[in-house]
C-alpha positions as CSV (number, residue, x, y, z in Angstrom):
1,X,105.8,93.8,117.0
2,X,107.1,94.1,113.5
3,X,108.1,90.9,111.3
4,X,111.7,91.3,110.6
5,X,114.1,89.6,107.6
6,X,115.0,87.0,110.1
7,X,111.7,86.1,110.6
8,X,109.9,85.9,107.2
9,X,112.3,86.4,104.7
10,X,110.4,86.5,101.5
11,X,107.5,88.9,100.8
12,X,105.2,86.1,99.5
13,X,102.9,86.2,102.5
14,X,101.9,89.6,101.9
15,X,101.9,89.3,98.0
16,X,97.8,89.4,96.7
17,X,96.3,85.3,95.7
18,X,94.9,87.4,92.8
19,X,97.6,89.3,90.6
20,X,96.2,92.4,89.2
21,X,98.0,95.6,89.2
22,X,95.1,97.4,91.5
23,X,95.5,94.6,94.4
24,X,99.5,94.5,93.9
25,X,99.8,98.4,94.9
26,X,96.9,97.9,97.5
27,X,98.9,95.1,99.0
28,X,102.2,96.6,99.0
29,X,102.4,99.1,101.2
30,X,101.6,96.4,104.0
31,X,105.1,94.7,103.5
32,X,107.2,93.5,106.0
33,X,109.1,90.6,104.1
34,X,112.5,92.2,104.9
35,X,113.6,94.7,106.8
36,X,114.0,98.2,104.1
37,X,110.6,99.1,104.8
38,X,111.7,100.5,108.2
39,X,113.8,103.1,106.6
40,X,112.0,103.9,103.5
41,X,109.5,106.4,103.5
42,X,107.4,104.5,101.4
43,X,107.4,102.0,99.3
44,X,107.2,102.2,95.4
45,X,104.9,100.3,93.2
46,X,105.3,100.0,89.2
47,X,103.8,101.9,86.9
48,X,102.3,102.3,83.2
49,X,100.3,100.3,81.0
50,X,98.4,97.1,82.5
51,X,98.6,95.3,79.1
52,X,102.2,96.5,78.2
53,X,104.2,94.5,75.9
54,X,107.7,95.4,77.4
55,X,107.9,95.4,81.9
56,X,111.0,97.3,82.7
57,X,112.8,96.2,85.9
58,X,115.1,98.4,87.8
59,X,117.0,97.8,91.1
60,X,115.4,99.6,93.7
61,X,114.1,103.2,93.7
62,X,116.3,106.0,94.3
63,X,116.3,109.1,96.5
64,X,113.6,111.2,94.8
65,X,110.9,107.2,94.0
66,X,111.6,107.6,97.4
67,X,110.3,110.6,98.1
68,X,107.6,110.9,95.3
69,X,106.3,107.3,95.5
70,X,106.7,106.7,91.5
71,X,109.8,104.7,90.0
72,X,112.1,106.4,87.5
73,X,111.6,110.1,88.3
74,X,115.5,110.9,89.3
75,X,118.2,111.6,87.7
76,X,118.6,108.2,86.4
77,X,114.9,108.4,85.3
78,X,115.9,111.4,83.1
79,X,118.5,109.3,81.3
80,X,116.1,106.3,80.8
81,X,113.7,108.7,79.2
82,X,116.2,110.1,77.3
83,X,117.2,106.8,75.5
84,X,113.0,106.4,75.5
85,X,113.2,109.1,73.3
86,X,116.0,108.5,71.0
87,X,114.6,105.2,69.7
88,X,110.8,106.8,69.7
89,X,109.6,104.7,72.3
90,X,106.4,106.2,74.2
91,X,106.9,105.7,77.7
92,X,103.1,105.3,78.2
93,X,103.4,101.9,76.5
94,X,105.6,100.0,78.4
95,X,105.7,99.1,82.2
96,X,108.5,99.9,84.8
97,X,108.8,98.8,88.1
98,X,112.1,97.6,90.2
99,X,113.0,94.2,91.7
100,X,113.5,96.0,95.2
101,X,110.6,98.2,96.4
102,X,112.1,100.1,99.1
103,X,114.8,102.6,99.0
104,X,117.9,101.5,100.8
105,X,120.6,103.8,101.6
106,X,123.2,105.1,104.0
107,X,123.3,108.4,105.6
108,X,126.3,110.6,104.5
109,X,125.8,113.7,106.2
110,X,122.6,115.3,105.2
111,X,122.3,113.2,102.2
112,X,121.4,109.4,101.6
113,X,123.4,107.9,99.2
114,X,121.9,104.4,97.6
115,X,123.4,101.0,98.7
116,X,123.1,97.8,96.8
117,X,120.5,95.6,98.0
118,X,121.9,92.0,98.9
119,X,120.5,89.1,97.2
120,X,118.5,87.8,100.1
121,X,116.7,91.3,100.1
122,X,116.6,90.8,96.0
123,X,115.4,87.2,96.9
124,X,112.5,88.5,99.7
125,X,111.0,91.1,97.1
126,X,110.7,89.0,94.3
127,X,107.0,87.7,95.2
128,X,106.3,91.0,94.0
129,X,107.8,91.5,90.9
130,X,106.9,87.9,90.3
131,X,103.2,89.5,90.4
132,X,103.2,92.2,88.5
133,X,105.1,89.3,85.6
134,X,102.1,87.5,86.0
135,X,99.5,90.1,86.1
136,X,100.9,92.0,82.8
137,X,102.3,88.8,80.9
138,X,104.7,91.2,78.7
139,X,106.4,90.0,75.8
140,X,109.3,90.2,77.0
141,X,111.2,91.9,80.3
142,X,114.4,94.0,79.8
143,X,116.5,93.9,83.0
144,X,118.3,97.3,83.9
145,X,121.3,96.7,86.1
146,X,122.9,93.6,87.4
147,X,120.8,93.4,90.9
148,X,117.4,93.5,88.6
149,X,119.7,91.0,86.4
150,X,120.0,88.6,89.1
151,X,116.5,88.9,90.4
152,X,115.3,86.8,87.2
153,X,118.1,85.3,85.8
154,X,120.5,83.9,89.1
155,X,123.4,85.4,90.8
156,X,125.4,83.6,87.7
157,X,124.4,86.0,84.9
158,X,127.2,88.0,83.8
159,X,126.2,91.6,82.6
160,X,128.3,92.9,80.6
161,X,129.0,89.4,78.7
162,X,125.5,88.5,78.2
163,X,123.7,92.0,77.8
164,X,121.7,92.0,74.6
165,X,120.8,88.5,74.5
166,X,117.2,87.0,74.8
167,X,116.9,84.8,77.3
168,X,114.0,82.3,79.1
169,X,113.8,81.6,82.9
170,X,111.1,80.2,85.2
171,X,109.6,83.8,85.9
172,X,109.5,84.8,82.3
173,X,109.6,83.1,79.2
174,X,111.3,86.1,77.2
175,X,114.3,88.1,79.7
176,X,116.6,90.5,78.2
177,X,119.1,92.5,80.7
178,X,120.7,96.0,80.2
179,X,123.1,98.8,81.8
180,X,121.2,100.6,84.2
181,X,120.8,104.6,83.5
182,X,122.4,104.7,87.0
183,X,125.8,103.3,85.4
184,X,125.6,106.2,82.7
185,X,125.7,109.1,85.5
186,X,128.6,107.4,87.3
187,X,130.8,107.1,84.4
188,X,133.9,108.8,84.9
189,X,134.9,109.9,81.5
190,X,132.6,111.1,78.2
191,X,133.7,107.8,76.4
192,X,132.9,105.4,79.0
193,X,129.5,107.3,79.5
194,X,129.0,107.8,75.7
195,X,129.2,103.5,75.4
196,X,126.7,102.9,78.3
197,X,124.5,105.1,76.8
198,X,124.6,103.5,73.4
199,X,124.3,99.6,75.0
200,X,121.0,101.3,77.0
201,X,119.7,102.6,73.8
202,X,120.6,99.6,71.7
203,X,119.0,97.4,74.2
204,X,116.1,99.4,75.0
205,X,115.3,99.0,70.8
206,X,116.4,95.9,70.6
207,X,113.9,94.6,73.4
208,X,111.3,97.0,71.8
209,X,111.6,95.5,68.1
210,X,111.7,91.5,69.5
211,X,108.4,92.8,71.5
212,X,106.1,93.7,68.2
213,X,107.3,90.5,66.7
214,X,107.2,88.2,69.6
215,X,104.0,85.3,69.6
């Protein structure tokens, strides 16, 4: 019988004692701290360098991490990469992952549009991402979104008021947090999506430059 939410809660039981990326993703797939892994087709591990100086943290993986098993390969993907590019940032150097490992979504028709995770499901995956902090030790961790936000920083962190601003936690001595790309493809007017753009750019550099000076 599967373990449901009600029943564990957290994913820390199924979390590796040893933090190393290799038994993290060999571990993962086993999960059952809450209950996204019954819809998800599979779950989504972080990826890129094991000694990277910057970790990435999204929300959860979309429709196509979903599908291909690798985070940041959507739409959304192709605006982080953009921004990536604009400030000359290799992607092979960093480290993304997201707070939430499963896709969760609703079925509209023949689609499956993402829904927010809530902050007990935020709460249950954090073992994880809690790992990969430890296994990596980054300089510092740019949060994208307000649900990867929250993950590190409490449900009291304010996004658009303290964006931009380097910040120390339990989990990680060095936080910053961010738009997410997500935020740039649901902008309703050039403007709005031209600004979020700019603050995911600006923050994406600014995270970058603190990283190469950082002890």
């Amino acid at each position: 019988m599967a373990q449901s939410e009600n029943v564990i809660g957290t994913a820390a039981p199924f979390a590796p004692g040893h933090h190393n990326l290799t038994a993290i993703r060999d571990a993962l797939p086993h999960c059952r701290g809450c209950e996204l892994y019954q819809c998800a087709t599979q779950v989504v591990p972080g990826s890129g360098r094991s000694t990277a100086s910057i970790i990435l943290v999204g929300e959860q993986p979309g429709d196509q991490e979903d599908l291909q098993g690798k985070p940041f390969v959507g739409p959304a993907g192709e605006v982080l990469h953009r921004a990536l590019a604009e400030i000359s940032l290799d992607p092979a150097q960093i480290y993304v992952t997201n707070a939430v490992k499963h896709f969760k979504f609703v079925r509209v028709g023949k689609h499956r549009v993402h829904k927010n995770p809530r902050m007990s499901e935020i709460k249950a995956c954090r073992p994880w991402l809690l790992a990969e902090l430890d296994a990596i030790k980054p300089k510092i961790v740019l949060c994208l979104g307000a649900s990867a936000a929250k993950s590190i920083l409490g449900s009291a962190f304010g996004l658009m008021r303290d964006r931009g601003k380097v910040l120390s936690t339990p989990f990680a001595k060095h936080v910053m947090a961010t738009v997410h790309p997500s935020a740039v493809l649901r902008a309703r007017s050039h403007t709005t999506r031209d600004l979020l753009f700019r603050h995911l750019r600006d923050d994406l550099e600014a995270a970058f430059n603190f990283s190469r000076h950082a002890a």
